[in-house]
N, CA and C atoms as a LAMMPS dump frame, in Angstrom:
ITEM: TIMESTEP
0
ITEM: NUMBER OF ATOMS
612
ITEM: BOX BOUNDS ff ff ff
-5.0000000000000000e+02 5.0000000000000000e+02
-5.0000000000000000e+02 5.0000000000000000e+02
-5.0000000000000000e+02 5.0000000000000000e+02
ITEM: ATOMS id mol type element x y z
1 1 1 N -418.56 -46.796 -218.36
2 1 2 C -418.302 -45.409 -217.911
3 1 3 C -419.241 -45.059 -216.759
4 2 1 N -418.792 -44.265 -215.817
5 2 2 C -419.077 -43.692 -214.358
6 2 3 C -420.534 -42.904 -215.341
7 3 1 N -421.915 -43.343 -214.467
8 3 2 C -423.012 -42.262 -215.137
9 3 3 C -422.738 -41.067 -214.625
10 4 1 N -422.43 -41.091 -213.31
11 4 2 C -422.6 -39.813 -212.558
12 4 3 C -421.47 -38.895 -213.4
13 5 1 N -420.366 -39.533 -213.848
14 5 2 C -419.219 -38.711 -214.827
15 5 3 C -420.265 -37.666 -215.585
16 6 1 N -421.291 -38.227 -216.415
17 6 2 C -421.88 -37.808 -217.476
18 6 3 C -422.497 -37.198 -217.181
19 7 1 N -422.837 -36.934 -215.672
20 7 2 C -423.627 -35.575 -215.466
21 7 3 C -422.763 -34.846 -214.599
22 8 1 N -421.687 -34.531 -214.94
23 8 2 C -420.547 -33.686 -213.551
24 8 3 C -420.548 -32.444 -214.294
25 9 1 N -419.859 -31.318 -214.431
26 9 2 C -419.802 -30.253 -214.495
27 9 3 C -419.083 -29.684 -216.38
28 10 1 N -418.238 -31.282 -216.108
29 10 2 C -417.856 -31.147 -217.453
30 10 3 C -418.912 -31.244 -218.778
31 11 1 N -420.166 -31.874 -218.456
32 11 2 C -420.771 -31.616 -219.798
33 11 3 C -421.862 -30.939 -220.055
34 12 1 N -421.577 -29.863 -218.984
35 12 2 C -422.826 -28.915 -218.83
36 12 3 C -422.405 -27.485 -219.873
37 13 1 N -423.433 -27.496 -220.945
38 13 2 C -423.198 -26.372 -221.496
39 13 3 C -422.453 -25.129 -221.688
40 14 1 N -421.02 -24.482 -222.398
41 14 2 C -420.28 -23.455 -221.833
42 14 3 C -420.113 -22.566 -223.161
43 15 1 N -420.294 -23.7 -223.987
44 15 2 C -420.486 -22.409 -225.982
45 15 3 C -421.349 -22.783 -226.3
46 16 1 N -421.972 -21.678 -227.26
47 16 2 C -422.865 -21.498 -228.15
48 16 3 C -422.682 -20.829 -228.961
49 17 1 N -422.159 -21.839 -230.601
50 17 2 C -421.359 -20.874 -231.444
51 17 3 C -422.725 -20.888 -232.59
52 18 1 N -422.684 -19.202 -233.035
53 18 2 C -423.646 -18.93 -233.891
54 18 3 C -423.047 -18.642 -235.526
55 19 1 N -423.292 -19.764 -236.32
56 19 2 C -423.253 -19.779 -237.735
57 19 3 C -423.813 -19.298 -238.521
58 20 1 N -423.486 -18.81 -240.318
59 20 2 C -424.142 -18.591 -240.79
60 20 3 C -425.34 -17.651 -240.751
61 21 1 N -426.2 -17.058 -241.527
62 21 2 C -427.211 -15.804 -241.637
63 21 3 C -427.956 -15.64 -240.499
64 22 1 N -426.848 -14.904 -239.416
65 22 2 C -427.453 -14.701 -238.139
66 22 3 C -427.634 -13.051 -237.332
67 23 1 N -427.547 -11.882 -238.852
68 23 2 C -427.201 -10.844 -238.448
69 23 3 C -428.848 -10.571 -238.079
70 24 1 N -429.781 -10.82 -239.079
71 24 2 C -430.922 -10.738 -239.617
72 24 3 C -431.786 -11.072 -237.331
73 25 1 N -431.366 -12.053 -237.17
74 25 2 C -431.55 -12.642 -235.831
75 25 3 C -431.158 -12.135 -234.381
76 26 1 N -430.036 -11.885 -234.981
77 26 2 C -428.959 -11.895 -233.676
78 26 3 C -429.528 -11.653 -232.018
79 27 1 N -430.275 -10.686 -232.053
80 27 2 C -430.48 -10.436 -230.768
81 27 3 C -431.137 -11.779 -230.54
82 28 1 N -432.426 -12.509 -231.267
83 28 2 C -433.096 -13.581 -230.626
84 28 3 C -432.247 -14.643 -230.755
85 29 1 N -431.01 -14.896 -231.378
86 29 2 C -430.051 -16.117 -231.241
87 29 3 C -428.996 -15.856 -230.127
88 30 1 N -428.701 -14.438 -229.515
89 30 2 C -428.259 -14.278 -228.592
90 30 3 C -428.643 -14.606 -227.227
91 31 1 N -430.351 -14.272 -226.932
92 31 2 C -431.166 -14.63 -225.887
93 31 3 C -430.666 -16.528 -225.901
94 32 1 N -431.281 -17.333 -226.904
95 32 2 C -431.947 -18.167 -227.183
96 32 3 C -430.388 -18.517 -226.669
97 33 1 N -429.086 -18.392 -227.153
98 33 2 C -427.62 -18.766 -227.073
99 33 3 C -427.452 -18.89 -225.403
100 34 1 N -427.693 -17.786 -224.8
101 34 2 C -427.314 -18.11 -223.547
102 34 3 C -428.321 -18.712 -222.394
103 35 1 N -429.776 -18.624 -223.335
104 35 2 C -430.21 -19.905 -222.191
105 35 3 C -430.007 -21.385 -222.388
106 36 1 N -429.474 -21.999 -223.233
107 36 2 C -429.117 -23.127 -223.264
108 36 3 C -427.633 -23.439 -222.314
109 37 1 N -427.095 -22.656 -222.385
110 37 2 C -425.454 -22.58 -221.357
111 37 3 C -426.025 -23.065 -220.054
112 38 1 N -425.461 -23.803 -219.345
113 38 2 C -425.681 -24.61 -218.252
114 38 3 C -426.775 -25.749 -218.298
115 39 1 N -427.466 -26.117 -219.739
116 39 2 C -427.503 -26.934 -219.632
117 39 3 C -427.1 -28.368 -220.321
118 40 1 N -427.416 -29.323 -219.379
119 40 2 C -426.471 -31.121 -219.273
120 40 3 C -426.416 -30.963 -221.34
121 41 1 N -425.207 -31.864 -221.7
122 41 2 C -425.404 -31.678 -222.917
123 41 3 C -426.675 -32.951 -223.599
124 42 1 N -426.406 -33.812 -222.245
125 42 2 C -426.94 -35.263 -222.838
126 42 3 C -428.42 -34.55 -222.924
127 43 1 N -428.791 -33.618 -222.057
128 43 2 C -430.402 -33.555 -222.224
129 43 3 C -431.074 -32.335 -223.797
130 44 1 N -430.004 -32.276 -223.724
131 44 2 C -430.722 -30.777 -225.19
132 44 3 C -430.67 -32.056 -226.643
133 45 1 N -432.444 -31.386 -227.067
134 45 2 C -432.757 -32.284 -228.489
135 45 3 C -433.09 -31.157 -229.497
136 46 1 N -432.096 -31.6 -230.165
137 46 2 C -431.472 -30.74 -231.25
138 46 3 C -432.048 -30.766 -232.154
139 47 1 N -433.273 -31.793 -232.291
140 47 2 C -434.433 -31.6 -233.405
141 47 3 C -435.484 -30.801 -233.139
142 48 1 N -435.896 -30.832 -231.938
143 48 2 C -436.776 -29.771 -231.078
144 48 3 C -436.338 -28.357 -231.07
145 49 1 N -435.028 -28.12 -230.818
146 49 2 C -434.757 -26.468 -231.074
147 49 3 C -434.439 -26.312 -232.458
148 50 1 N -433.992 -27.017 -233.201
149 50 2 C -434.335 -26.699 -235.121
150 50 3 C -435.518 -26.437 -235.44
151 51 1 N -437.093 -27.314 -234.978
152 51 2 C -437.871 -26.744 -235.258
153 51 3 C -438.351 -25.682 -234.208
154 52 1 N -438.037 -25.387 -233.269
155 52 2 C -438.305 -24.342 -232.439
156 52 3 C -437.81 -22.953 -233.399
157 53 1 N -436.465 -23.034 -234.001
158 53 2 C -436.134 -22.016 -234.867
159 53 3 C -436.945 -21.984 -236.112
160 54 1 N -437.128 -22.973 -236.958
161 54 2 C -437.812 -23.08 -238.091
162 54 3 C -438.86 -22.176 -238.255
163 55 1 N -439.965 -22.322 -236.558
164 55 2 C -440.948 -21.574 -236.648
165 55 3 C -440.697 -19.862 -237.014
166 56 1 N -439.967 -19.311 -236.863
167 56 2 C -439.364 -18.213 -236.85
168 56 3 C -439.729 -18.05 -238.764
169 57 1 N -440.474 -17.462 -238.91
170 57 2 C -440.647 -16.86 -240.52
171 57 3 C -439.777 -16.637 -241.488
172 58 1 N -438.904 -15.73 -241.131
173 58 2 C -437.554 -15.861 -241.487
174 58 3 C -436.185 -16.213 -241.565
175 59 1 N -436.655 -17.57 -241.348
176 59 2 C -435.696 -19.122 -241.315
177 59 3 C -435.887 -19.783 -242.184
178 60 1 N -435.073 -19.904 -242.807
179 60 2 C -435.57 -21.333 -243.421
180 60 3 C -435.345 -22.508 -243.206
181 61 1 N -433.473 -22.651 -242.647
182 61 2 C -433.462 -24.066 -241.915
183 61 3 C -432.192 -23.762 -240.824
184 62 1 N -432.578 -24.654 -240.007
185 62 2 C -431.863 -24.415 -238.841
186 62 3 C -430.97 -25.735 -238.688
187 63 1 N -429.568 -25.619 -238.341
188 63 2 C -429.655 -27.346 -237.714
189 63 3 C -428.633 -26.59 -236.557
190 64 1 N -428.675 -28.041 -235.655
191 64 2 C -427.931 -27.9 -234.296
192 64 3 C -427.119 -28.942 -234.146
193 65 1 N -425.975 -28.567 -233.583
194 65 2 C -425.047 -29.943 -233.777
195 65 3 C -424.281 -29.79 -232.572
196 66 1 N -424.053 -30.786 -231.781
197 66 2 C -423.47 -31.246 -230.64
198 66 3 C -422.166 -31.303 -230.601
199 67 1 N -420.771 -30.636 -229.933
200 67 2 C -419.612 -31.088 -229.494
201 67 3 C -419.579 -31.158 -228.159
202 68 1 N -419.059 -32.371 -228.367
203 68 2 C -418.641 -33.13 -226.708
204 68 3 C -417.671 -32.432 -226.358
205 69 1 N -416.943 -32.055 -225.37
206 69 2 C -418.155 -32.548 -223.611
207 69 3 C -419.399 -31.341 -223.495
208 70 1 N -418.959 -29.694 -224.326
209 70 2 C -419.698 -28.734 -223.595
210 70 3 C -420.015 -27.528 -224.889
211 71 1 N -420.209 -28.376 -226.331
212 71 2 C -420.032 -27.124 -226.693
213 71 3 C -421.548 -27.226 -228.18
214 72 1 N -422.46 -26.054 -227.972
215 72 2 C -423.323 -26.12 -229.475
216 72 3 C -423.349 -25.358 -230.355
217 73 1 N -423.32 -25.858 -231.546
218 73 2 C -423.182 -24.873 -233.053
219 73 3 C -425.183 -24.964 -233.383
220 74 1 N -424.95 -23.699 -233.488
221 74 2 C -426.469 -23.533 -234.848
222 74 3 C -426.201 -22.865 -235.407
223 75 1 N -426.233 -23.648 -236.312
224 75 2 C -426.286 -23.027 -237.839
225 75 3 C -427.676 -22.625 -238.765
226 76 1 N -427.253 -20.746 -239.16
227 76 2 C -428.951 -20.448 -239.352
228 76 3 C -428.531 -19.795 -241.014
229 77 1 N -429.732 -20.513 -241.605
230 77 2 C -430.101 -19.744 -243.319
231 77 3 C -431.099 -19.63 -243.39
232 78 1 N -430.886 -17.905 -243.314
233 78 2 C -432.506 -16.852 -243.634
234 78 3 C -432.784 -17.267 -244.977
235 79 1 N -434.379 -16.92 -244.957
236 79 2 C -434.763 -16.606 -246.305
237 79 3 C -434.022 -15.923 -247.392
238 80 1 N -434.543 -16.128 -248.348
239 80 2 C -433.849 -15.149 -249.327
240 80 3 C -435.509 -14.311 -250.146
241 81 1 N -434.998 -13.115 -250.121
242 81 2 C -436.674 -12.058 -250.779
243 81 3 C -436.505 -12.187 -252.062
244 82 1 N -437.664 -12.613 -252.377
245 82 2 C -438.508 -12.7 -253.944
246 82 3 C -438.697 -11.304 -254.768
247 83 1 N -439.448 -10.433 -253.811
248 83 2 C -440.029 -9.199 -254.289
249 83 3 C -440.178 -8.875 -253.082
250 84 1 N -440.11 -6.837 -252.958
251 84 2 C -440.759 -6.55 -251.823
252 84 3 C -442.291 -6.45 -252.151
253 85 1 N -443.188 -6.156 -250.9
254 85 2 C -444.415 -6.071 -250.896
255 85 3 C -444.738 -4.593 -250.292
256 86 1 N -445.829 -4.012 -251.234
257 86 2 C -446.349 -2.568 -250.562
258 86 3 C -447.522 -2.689 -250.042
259 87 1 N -447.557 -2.665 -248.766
260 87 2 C -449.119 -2.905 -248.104
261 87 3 C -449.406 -1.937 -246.911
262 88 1 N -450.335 -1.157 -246.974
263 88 2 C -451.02 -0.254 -245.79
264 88 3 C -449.572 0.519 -245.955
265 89 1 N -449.079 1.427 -246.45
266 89 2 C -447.717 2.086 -246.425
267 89 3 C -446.448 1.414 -245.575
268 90 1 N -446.207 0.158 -245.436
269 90 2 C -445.41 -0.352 -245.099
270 90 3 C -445.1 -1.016 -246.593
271 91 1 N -443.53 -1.732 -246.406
272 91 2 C -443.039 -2.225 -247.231
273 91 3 C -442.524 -3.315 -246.582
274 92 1 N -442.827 -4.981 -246.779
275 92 2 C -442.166 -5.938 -246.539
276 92 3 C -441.443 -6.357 -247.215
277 93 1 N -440.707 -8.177 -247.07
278 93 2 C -440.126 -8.782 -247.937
279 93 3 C -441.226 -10.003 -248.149
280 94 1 N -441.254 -10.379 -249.205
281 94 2 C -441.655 -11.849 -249.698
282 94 3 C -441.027 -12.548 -250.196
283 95 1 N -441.193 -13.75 -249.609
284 95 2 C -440.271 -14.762 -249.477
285 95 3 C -440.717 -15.98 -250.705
286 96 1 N -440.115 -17.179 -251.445
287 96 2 C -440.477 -17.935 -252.226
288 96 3 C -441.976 -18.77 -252.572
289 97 1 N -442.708 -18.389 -251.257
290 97 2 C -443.785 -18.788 -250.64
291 97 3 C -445.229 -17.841 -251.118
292 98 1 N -444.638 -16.812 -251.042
293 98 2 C -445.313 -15.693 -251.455
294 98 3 C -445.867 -15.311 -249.737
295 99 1 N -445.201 -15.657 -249.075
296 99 2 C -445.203 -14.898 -247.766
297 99 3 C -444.75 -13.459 -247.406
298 100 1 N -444.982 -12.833 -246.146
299 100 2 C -444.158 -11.732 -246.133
300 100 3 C -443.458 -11.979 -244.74
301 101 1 N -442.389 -11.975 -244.994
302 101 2 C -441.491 -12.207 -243.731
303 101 3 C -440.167 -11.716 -242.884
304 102 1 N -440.359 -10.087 -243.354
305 102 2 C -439.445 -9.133 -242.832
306 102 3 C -439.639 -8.324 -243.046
307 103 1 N -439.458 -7.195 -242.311
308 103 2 C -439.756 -5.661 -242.844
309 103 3 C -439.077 -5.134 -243.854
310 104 1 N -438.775 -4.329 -244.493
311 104 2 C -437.734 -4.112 -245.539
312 104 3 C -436.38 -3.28 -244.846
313 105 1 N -436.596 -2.562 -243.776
314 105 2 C -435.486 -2.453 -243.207
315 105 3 C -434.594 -3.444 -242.549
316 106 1 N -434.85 -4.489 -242.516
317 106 2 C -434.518 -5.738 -241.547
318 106 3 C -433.299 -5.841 -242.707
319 107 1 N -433.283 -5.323 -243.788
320 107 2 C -431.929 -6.407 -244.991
321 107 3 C -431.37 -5.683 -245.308
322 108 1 N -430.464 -5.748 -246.555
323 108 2 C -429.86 -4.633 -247.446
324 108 3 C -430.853 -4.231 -248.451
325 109 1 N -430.66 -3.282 -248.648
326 109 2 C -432.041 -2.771 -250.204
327 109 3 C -431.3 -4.065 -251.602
328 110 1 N -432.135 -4.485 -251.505
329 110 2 C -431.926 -5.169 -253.086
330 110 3 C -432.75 -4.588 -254.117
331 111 1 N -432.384 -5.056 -255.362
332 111 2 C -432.843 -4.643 -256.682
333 111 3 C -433.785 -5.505 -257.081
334 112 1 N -435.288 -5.311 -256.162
335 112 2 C -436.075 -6.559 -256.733
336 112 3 C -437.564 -5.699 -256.745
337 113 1 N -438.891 -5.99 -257.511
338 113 2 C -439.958 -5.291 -258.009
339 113 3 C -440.645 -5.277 -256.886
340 114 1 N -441.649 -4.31 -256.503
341 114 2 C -442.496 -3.824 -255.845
342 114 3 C -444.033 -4.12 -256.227
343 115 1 N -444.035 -4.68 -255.033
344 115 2 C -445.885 -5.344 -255.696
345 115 3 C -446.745 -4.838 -254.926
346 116 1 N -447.212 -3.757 -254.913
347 116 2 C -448.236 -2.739 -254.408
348 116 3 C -449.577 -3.121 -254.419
349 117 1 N -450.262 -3.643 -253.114
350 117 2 C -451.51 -4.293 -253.031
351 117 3 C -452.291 -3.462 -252.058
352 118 1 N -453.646 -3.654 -252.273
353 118 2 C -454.693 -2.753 -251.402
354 118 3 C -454.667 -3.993 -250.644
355 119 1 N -455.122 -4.991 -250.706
356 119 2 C -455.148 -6.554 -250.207
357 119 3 C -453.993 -7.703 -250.457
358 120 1 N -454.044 -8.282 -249.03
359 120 2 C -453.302 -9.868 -249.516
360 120 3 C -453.083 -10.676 -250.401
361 121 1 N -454.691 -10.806 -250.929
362 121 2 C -455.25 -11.748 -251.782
363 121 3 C -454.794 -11.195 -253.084
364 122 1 N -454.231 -9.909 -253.311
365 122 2 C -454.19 -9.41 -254.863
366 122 3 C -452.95 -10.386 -255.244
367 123 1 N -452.054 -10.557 -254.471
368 123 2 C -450.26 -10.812 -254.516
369 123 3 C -450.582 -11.783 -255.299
370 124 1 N -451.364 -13.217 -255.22
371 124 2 C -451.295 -14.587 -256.506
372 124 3 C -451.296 -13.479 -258.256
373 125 1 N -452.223 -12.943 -257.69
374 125 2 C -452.141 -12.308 -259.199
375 125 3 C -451.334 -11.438 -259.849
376 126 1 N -450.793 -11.072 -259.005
377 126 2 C -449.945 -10.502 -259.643
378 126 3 C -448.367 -10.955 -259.421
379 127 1 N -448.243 -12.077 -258.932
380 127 2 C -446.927 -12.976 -258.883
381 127 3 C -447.19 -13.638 -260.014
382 128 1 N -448.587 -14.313 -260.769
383 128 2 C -448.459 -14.579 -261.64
384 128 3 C -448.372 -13.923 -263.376
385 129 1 N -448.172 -12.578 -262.984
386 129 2 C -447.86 -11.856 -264.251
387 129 3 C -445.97 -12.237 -263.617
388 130 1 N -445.169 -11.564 -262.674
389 130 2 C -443.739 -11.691 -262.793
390 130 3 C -443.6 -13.642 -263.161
391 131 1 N -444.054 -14.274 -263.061
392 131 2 C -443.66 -15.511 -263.215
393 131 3 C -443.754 -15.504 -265.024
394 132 1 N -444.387 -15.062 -265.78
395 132 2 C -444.593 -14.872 -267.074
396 132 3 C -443.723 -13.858 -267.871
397 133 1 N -442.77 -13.144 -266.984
398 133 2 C -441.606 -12.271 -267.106
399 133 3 C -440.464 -13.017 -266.863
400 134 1 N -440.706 -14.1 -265.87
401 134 2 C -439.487 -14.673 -265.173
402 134 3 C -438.338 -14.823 -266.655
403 135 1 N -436.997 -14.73 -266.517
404 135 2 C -435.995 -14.977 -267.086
405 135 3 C -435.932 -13.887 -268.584
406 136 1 N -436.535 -13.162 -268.51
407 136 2 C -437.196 -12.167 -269.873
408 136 3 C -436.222 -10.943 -269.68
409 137 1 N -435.941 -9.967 -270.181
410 137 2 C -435.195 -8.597 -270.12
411 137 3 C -435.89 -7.909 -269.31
412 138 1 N -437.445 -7.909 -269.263
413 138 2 C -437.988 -6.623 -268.48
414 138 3 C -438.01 -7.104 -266.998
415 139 1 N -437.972 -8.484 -266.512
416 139 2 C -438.135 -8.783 -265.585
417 139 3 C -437.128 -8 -265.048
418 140 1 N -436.086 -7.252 -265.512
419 140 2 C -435.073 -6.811 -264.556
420 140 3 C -435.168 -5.594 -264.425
421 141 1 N -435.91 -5.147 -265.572
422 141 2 C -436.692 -3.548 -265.679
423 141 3 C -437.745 -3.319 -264.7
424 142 1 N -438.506 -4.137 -263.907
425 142 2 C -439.667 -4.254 -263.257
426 142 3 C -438.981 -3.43 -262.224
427 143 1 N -439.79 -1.812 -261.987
428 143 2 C -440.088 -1.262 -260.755
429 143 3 C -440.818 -1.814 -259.923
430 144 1 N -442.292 -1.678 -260.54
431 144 2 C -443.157 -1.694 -259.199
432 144 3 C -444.706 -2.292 -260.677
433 145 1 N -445.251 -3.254 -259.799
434 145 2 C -446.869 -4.255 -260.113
435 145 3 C -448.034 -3.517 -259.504
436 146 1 N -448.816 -3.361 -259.705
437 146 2 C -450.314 -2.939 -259.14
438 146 3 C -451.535 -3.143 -260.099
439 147 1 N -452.75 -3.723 -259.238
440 147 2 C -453.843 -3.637 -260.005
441 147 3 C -454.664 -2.591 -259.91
442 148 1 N -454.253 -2.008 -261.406
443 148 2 C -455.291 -0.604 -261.338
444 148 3 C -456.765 -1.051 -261.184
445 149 1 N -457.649 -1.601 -262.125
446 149 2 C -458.766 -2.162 -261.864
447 149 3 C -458.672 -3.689 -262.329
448 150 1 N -460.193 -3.811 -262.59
449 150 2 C -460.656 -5.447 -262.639
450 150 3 C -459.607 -5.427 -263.977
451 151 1 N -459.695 -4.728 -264.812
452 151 2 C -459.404 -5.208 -266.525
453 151 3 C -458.06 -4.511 -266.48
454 152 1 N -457.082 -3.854 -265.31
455 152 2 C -455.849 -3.729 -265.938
456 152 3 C -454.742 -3.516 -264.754
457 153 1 N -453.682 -4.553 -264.753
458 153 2 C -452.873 -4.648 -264.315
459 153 3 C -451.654 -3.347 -264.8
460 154 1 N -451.018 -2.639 -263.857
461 154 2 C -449.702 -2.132 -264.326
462 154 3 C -448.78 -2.012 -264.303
463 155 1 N -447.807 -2.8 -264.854
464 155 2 C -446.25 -3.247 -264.999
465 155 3 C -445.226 -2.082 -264.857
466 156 1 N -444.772 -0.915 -264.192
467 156 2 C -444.069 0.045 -264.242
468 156 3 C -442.445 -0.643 -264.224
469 157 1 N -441.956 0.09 -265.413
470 157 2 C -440.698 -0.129 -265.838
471 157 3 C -439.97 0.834 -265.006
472 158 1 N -438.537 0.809 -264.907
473 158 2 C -437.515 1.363 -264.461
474 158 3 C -437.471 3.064 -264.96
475 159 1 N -437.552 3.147 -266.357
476 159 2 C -437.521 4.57 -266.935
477 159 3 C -439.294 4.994 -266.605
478 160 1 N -439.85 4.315 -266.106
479 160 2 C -441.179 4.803 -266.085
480 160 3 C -442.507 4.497 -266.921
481 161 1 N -441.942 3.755 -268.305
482 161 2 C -442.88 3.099 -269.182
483 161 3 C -443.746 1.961 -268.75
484 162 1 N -445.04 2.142 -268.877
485 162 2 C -445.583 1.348 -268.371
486 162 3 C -446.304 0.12 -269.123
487 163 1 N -446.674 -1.316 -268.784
488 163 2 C -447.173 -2.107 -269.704
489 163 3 C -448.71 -2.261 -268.895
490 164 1 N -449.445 -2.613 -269.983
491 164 2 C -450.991 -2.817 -269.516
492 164 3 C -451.205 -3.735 -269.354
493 165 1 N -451.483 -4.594 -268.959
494 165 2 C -451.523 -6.321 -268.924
495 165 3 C -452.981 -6.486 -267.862
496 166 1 N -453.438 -7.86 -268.384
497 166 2 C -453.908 -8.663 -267.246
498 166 3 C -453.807 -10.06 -266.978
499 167 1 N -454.271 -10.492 -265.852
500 167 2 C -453.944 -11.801 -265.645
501 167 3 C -454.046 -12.664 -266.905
502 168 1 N -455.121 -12.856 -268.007
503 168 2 C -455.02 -13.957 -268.792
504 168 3 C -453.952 -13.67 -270.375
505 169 1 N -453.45 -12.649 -270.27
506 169 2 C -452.499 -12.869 -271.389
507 169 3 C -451.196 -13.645 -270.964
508 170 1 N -451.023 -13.618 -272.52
509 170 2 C -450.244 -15.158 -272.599
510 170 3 C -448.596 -14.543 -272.543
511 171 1 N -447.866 -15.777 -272.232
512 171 2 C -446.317 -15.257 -272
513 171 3 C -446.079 -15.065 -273.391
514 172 1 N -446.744 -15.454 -274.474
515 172 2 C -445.841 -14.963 -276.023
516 172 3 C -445.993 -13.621 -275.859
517 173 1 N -447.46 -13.248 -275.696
518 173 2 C -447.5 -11.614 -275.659
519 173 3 C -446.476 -10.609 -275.281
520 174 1 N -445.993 -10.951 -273.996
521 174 2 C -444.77 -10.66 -273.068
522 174 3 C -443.936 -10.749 -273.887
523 175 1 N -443.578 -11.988 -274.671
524 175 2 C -442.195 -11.786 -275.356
525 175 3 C -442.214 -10.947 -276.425
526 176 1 N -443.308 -10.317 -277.089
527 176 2 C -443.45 -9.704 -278.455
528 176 3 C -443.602 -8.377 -277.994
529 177 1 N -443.832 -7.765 -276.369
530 177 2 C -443.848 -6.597 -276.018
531 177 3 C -442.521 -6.255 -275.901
532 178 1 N -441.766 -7.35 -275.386
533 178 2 C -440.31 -6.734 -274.637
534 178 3 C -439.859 -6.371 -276.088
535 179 1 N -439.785 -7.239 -277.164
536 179 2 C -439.437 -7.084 -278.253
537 179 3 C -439.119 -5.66 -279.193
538 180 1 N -440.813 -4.762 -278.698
539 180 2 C -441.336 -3.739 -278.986
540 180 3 C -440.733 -2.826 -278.437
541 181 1 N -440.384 -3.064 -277.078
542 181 2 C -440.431 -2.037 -276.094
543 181 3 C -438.569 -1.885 -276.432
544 182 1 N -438.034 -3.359 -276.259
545 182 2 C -436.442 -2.851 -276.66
546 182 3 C -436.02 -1.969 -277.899
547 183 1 N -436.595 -2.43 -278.909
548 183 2 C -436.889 -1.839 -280.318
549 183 3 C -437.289 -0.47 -280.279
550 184 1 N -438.032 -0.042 -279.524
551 184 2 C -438.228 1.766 -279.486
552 184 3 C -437.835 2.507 -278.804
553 185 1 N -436.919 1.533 -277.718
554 185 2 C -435.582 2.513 -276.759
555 185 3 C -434.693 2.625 -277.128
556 186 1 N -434.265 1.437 -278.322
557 186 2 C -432.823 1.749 -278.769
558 186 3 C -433.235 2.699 -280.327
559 187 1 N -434.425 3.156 -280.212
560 187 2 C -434.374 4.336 -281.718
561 187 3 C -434.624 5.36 -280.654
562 188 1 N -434.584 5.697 -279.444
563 188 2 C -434.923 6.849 -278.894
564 188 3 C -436.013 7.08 -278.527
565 189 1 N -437.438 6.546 -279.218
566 189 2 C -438.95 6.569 -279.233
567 189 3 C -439.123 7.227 -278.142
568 190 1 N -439.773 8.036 -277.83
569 190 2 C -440.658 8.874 -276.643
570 190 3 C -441.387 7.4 -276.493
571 191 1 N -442.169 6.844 -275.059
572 191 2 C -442.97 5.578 -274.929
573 191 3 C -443.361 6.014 -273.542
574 192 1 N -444.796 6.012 -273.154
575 192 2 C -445.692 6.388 -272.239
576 192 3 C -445.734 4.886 -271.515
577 193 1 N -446.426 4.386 -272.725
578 193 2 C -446.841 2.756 -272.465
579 193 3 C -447.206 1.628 -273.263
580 194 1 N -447.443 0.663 -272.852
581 194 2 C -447.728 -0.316 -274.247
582 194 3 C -448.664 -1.14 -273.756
583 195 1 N -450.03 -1.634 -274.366
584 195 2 C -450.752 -1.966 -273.911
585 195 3 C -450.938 -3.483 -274.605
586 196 1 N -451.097 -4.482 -273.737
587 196 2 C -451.008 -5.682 -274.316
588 196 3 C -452.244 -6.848 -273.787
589 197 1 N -452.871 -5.866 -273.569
590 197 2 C -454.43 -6.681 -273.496
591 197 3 C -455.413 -7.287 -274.399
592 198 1 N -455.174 -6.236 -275.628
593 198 2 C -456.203 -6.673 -276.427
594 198 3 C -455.318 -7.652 -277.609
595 199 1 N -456.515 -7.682 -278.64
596 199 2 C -455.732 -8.646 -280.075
597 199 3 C -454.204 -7.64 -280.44
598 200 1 N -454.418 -6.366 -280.496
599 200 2 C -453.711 -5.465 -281.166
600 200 3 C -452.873 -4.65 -279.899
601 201 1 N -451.549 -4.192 -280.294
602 201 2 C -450.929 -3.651 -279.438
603 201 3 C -451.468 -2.241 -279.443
604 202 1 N -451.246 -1.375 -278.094
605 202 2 C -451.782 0.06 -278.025
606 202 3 C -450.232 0.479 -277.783
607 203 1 N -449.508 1.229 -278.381
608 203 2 C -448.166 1.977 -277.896
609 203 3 C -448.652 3.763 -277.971
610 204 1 N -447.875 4.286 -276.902
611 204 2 C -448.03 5.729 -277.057
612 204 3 C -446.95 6.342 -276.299
């Protein structure tokens, strides 16, 4: 085949079709879309602009795929949010990572708990109380996490009941609260909170 063919007019860049979770993006896959147009197809490396996208926080994977003579697909899948995050009166998203990697207006409102931190550093700890909820009834009850002080974490439920917890109790505990806590909503019980720190439960 003629080389000079392979660089004539025909395989110079003319689409750039955008796939998949690209609303979240759009304007920077739009920029990014039309500066690649005009150029040679043989010269664009499609592993280099995947991770060029990757870097992007709220990516998770990118790929790029070539049609001959003039045409490129990227295909983009955002993150998906864990929990939002409450920090300095902003509200982000956190991502599987325990990153934060979108504002909370950037998505649709989902139905996921609020982890209210004075600091960065609080979030391990208190991702590791929802991981000890994970797959449980209240996990779906979970408003909003915060560490009141050193000795007490607070679990705010949906109706407002709150659980006392701290980092070293154990997931049985968790299961013998939800237990409690289902048990005195379905008799009606007035319930402030339930405290599951010590040997003995505190309910009020």
């Amino acid at each position: 085949m003629d080389k000079n063919f392979l660089k004539t007019e025909t395989f110079f860049i003319k689409n750039v079709n955008l796939q998949g979770d690209t609303q979240l993006l759009s304007k920077e896959l739009e920029v990014a879309a039309e500066a690649l147009k005009g150029e040679l197809i043989w010269d664009i490396d499609t592993s280099e602009i995947e991770a060029i996208l990757e870097e992007d926080v709220r990516i998770e994977k990118a790929m790029v795929e070539k049609k001959i003579p003039n045409e490129l697909t990227i295909k983009i899948k955002t993150k998906r949010p864990r929990n939002y995050i409450l920090y300095k009166e902003q509200i982000y998203l956190l991502d599987g990572e325990k990153r934060a990697f979108s504002y909370m207006d950037e998505f649709p409102i989902m139905d996921l708990p609020i982890l209210s931190v004075k600091r960065m550093d609080e979030i391990e700890e208190l991702w590791e109380i929802l991981e000890r909820l994970k797959g449980k009834q209240l996990e779906k009850l979970i408003s909003q996490l915060y560490i009141k002080d050193e000795n007490c974490i607070e679990v705010i439920l949906l109706d407002g009941t709150i659980i006392k917890t701290k980092s070293d109790v154990t997931e049985e505990k968790y299961n013998l609260a939800e237990r409690l806590y289902l048990k005195l909503k379905s008799e009606d019980e007035a319930l402030e909170y339930i405290d599951i720190r010590f040997g003995d439960y505190i309910v009020r």
